[in-house]
Short mmCIF file of the C-alpha atoms (twelve columns), coordinates in Angstrom:
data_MODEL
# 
_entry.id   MODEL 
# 
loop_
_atom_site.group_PDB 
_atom_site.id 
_atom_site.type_symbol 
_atom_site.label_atom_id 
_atom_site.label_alt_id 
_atom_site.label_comp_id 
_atom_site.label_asym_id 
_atom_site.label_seq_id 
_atom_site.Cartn_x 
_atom_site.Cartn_y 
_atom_site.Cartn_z 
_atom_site.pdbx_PDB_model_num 
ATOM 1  C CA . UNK A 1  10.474 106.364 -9.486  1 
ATOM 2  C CA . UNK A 2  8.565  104.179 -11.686 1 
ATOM 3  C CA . UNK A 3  4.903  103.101 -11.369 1 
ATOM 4  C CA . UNK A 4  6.033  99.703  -11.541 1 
ATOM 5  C CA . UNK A 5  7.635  99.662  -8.114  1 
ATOM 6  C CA . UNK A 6  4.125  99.475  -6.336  1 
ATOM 7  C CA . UNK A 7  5.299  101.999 -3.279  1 
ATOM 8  C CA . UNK A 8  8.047  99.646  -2.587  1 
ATOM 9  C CA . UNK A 9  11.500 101.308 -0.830  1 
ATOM 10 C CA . UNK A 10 14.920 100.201 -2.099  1 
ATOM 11 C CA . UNK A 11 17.312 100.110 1.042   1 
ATOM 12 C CA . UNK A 12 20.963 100.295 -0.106  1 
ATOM 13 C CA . UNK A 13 23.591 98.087  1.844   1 
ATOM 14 C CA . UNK A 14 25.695 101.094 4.588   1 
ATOM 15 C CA . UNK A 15 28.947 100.198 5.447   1 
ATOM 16 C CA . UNK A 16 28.368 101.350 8.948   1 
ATOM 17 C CA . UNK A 17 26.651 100.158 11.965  1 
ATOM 18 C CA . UNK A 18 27.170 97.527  14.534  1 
ATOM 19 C CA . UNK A 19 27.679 93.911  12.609  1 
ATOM 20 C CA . UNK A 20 26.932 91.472  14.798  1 
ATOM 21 C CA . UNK A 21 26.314 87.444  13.751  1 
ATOM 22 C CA . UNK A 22 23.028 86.456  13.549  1 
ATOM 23 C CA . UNK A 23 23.326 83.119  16.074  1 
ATOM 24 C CA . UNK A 24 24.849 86.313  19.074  1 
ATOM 25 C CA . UNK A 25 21.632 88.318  18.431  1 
ATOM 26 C CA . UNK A 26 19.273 84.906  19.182  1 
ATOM 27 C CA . UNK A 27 21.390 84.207  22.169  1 
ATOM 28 C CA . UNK A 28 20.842 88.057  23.130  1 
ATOM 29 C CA . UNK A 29 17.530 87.766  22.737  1 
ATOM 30 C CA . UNK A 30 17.017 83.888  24.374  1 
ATOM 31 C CA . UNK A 31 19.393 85.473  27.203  1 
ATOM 32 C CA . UNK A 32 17.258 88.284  27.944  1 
ATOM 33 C CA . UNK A 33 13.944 85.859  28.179  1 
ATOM 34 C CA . UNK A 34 15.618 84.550  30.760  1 
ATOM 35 C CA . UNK A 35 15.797 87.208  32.568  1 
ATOM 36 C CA . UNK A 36 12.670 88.289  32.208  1 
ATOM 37 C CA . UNK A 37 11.092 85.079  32.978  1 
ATOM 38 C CA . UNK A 38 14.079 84.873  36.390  1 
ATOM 39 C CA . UNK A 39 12.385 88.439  37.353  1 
ATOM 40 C CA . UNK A 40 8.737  87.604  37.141  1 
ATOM 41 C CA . UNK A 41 9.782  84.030  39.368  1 
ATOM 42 C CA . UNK A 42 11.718 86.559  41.682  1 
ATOM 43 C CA . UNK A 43 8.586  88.905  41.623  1 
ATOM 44 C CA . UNK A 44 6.302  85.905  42.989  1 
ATOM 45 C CA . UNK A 45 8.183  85.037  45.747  1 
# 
């Protein structure tokens, strides 16, 4: 590699893995804050 890439990586695009959309992985995520948030209110009680 050249000097001129400062220690940066190139990542090539795979064809395989899971796709999923990006607006299902913020309701995955808001989803499971939920949850989390439910158990610590469940925890108090």
């Amino acid at each position: 590699m050249p000097q001129s890439t400062a220690g940066l990586i190139r990542y090539f695009e795979s064809e395989g893995g899971v796709k999923l959309r990006p607006h299902l992985v913020l309701a995955i995520g808001a989803g499971f804050g939920l949850l989390v948030i439910a158990a610590k209110f469940i925890a108090v009680l």
